[in-house]
N, C-alpha and C positions, 0 to 999 in steps of 0.2 A: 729319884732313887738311884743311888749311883750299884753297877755291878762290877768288880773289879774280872780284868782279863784271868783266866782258869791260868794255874802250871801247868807248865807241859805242852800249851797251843804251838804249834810250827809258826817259826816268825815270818816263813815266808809264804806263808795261806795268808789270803783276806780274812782278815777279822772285821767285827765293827765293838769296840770296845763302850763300855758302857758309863761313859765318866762323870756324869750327870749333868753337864750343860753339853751344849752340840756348841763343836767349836765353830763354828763358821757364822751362827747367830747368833750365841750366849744364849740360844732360850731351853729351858730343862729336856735334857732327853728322854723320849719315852722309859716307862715303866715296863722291862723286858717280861714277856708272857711267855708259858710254855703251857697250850691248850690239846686235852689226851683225850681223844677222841673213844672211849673203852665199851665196845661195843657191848651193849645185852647188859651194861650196869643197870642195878635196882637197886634200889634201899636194901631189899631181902638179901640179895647178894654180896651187899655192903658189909653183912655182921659176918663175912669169911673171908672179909680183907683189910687186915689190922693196917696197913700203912696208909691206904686209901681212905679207911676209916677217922684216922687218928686224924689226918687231913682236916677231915671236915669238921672232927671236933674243935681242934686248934683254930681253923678260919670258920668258914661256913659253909653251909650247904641248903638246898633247895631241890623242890620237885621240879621238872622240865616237862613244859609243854612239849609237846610233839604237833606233828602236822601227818593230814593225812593223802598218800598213804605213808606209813610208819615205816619206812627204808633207806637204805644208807644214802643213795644218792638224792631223794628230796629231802631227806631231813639236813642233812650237810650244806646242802643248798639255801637254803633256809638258815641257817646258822648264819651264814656267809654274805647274804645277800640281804638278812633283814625283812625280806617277801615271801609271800605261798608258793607254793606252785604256779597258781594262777596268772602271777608275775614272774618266774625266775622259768616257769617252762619246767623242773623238772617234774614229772607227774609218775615217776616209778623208777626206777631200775635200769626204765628200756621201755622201749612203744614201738606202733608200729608206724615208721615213718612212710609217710602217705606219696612222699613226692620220690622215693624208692621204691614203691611195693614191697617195702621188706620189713619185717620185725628183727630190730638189733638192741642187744642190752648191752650194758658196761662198755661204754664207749668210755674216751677219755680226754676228749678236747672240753678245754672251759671254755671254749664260745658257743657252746649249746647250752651253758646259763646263761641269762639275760638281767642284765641288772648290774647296780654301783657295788663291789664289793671288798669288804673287809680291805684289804689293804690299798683298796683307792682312795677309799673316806681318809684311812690315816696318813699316806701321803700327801692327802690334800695337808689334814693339819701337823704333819712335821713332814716335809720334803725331804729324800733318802733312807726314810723308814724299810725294815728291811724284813723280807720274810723268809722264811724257808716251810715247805708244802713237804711231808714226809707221809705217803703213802695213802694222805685226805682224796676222796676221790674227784674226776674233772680235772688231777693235778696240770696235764698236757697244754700247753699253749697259752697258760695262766700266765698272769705279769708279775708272778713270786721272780726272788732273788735265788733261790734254791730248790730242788726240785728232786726228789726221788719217788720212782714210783713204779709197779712193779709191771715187765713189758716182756715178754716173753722171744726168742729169737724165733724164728718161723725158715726155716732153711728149704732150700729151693725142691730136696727134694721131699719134702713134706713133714719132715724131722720139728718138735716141738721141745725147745729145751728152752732151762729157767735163765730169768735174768732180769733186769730191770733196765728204766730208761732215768737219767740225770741231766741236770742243769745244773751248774754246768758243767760239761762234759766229762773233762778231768776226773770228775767226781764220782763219777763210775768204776773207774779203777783202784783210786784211791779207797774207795767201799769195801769192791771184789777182793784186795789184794789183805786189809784188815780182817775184812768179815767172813771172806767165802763169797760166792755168788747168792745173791738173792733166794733163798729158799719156797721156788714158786710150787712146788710141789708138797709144802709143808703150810703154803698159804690160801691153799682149798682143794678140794677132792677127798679120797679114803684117808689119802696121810695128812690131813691139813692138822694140826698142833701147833704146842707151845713153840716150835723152836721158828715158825716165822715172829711172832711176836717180839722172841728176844732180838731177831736183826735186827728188826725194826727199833728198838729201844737199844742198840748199840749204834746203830744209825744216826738215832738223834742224840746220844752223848757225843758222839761224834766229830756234828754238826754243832754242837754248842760250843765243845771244847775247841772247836778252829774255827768258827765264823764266826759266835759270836749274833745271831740275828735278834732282831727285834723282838717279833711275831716266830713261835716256833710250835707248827700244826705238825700234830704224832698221831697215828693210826694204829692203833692196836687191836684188832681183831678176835683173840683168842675165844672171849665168849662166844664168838658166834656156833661153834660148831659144837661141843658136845651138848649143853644147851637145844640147840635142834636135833641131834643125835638122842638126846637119854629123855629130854624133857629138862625144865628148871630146877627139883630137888629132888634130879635123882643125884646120890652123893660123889658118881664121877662127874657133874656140873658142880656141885661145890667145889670140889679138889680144884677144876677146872679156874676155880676165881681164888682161891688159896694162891695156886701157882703163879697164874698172873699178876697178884698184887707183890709175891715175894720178888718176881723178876722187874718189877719196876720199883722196886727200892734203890735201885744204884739210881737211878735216871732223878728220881725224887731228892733223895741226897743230893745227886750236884745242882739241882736249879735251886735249892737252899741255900748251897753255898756260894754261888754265885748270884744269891736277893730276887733272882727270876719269881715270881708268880705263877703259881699254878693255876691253872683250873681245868678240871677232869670232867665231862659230860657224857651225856650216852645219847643216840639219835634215839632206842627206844627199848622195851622190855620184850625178853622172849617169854609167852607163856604156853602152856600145855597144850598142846592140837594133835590127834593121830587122829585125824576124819579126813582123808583125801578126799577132794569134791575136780570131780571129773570134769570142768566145764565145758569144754571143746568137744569132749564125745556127745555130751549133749546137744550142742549145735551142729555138729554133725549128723546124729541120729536124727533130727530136726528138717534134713536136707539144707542149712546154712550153711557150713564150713566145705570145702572142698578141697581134695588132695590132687597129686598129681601122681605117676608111679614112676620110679627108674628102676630098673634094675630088679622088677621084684619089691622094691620100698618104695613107704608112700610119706609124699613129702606136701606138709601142707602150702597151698596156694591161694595168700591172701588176696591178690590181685583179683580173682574170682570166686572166694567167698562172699556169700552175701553178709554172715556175719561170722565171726571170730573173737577168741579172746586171748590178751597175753596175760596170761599168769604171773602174776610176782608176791609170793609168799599169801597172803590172806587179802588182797588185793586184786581183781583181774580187771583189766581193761577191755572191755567189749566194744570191737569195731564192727557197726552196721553200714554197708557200703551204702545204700539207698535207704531215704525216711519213711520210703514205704513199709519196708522188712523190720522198721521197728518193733511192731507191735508181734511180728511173729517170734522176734528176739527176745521178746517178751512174754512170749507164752512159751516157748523154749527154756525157760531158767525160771519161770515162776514155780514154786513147790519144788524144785531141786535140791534135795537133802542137801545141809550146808552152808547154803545163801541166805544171809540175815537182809540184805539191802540188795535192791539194785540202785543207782545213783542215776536219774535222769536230768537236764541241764539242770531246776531246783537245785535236785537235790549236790551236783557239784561243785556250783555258785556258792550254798551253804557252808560248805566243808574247804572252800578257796580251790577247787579244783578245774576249774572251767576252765582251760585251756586247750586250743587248738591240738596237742598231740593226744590229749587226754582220749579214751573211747567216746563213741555217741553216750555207753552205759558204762558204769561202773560199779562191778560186784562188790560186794564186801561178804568177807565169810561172817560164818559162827565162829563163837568163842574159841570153840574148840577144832575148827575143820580148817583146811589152808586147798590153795586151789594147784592141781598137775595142770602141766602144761601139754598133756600126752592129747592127743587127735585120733591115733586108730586105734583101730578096734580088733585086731587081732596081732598079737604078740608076735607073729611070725612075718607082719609084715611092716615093723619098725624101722624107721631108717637106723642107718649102723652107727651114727652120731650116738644114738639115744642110747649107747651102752658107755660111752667114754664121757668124759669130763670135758664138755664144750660148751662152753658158756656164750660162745659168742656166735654159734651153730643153732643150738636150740632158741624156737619162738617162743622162748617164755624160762621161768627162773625152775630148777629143778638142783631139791636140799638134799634128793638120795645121790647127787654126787658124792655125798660124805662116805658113802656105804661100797665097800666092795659085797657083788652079789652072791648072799647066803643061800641061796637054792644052788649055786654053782661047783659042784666039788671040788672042779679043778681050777677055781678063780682064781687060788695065791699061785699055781702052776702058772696059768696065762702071764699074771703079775708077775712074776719071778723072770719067765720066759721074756716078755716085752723090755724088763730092766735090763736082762743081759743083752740084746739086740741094742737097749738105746746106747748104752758102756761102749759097745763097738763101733757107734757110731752108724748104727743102720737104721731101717725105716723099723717104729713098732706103733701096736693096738695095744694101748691098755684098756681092752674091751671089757671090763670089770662090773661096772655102773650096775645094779639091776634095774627091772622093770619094774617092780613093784616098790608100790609109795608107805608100805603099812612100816615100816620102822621109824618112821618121822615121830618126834614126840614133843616135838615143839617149834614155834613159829612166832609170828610177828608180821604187821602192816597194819589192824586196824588201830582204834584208837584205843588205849588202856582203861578200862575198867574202875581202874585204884590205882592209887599214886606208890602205893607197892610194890604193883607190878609195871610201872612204867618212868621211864629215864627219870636222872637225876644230875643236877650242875652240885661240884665241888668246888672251893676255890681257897687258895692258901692264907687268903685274906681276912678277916672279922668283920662281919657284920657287911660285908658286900652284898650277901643274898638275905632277903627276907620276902619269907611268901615265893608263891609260885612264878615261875620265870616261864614266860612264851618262848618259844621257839625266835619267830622274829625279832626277841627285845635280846640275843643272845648276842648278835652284833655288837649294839649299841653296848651293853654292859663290858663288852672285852676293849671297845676305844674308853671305855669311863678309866677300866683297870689300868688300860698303857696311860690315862692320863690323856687322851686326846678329845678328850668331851668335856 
């Protein structure tokens, strides 16, 4: 399938033009893909997004497996790698790595997946196959041709401002100087919105209209957050997927006109949860979890808990340090309002999760409940992380980032205050975050209920899907689409 080169590309950027035989061995050149990672899609959400819609009427569409647990980085993982968790390692968001003593989430090097992936299979069968990674996570140290992904600058003296990291380099500026700088403060926390999305989708017009890749992996985010902020229909989560599909019509239009391929999937469905379940205070209350204090705050110490859990959405992974303390870890979370499962080795082997980072145990919530990552037990003696947006501070995933705190009267002051401080280039707290979990109205990790309420693959093509699609056959079907199977 040939794609003729876009008007307008800079003649003196690398392209890879799409001519349909590869001149070097006469044999057809791949079938150019552009795969939209659209977070929180559903069917349900589908009949508020005419262009996305009309997609799937025109080609095809199908339910998508998931894998558990139901989060962006295993389930992406999984896409990419064709394997569970059980084989690619990623078993959450973040774990506690054992040979650190620490709990770290959203890392971003891909050689903490393990396994043959998407674009090795198809340089095996077309050699010079070309990708570009826009924002898919694990992007860092990936053997993509292209690379953007968002990296924040960390200045010496404690200063945190937005911005991203590229491959290749060049590309950074090139972005900046088009786009504006990477809008990280619009891509999670109080302000996280629409308008990271749209870089992100000016990004990859971008990157199509000058390079020209083979393989073109787009992250778009936007559902994630009012979705966990309102719930799934409350009507600013519709508007929410109105918006989004209207700002990816330009991006939709040009891989049309350049024969590109689509296909739109989602790692999983947001549904309705405001039941915080406290796990960690319960192990603690247990005498299992153990803190340390600085300053006044008390900071948890995995190293000498007997057991702990990380949190990530309706998922927690519970580390028991010795096999003795199992059964008290166990009596500590049995009848804990919340907890539908705990996952013992069975029961993680069943579900493909049995891997060495994975916990000894692995909770699963109720339908409706999602797990805090909070450990004490009095509000006053919080570490000072636990009010700002620190994802990579806190031992465990926390979605009241989204919230500036409503008990707080002077919270837009603080905010207000912090932003003129960052403007001058000096040190600020955007101490905002609140303490309390009760405004969560929706979540995601376990497995979907109904194909309603859980992911779904699009594809510009006819008759490419029928019947439900695994998670690990999602590989396979994107080399069938370029033509490499």
């Amino acid at each position: 399938m040939s794609s003729p080169t876009s008007p307008g590309a800079e003649a003196d950027l690398p392209t890879q033009a799409h001519s349909g035989a590869d001149s070097a061995s006469g044999a057809e050149h791949p079938v150019p893909l552009l795969v939209l990672d659209v977070v929180g899609l559903t069917p349900r959400l589908l009949d508020h997004m005419p262009h996305l819609k009309a997609l799937g009427q025109s080609g095809s569409r199908a339910p998508l497996g998931t894998v558990l647990p139901a989060v962006t980085c295993a389930a992406q993982s999984t896409f990419l790698t064709g394997t569970h968790p059980s084989e690619h390692g990623i078993v959450g968001n973040g774990w506690y790595f054992r040979e650190l003593g620490d709990v770290l989430l959203w890392r971003q090097h891909n050689g903490l997946v393990a396994g043959d992936k998407l674009w090795d299979a198809a340089r095996r069968a077309h050699p010079g196959y070309t990708v570009a990674n826009i924002c898919w996570w694990y992007a860092m140290g990936a053997d993509t041709d292209i690379t953007v992904t968002p990296r924040p600058i960390y200045y010496s003296d404690g200063r945190k401002e937005p911005d991203c990291y590229t491959r290749p380099a060049a590309l950074h500026d090139e972005l900046t100087e088009k786009l504006g700088t990477f809008p990280l403060f619009h891509f999670w926390g109080p302000g996280a919105d629409l308008v990271s999305s749209r870089w992100i989708i000016d990004a990859t017009r971008h990157i199509l209209r000058t390079r020209h890749p083979d393989l073109t992996l787009c992250y778009l985010p936007h559902l994630d957050y009012d979705l966990q902020r309102f719930g799934p229909d409350d009507p600013r989560s519709l508007k929410a997927a109105t918006d989004l599909d209207a700002a990816l019509a330009p991006l939709l239009d040009d891989a049309r006109a350049e024969g590109r391929t689509v296909v739109a999937l989602s790692e999983y469905g947001i549904t309705r949860a405001e039941r915080p379940v406290d796990i960690n205070r319960a192990l603690r209350r247990a005498g299992l979890l153990e803190v340390h204090t600085q300053d006044g705050m008390e900071y948890l110490d995995p190293m000498a808990s007997r057991a702990f859990a990380v949190a990530d959405h309706q998922i927690a992974h519970v580390y028991v340090r010795r096999p003795e303390d199992l059964d008290a870890t166990r009596a500590a979370l049995d009848g804990l309002p919340g907890i539908e499962q705990l996952l013992d080795d069975e029961g993680k082997k069943a579900h493909h999760l049995d891997h060495p980072r994975a916990g000894e145990l692995v909770a699963v919530a109720e339908p409706d409940a999602w797990f805090t990552y909070y450990y004490w037990l009095d509000d006053d003696r919080a570490p000072d992380f636990a009010r700002l947006v620190e994802i990579h501070r806190k031992p465990g995933y926390d979605p009241v980032e989204l919230f500036m705190d409503p008990l707080d009267p002077y919270v837009k002051v603080k905010a207000a205050t912090a932003l003129a401080r960052k403007k001058l280039g000096l040190r600020y707290r955007m101490a905002v975050v609140p303490l309390d979990p009760s405004p969560i109205r929706g979540s995601h990790g376990r497995l979907p209920a109904s194909d309603d309420d859980g992911p779904l693959l699009i594809c510009s093509t006819p008759q490419a899907v029928d019947g439900r699609v695994a998670a690990t056959d999602v590989k396979a079907l994107l080399l069938h689409l370029a033509g490499l199977s």
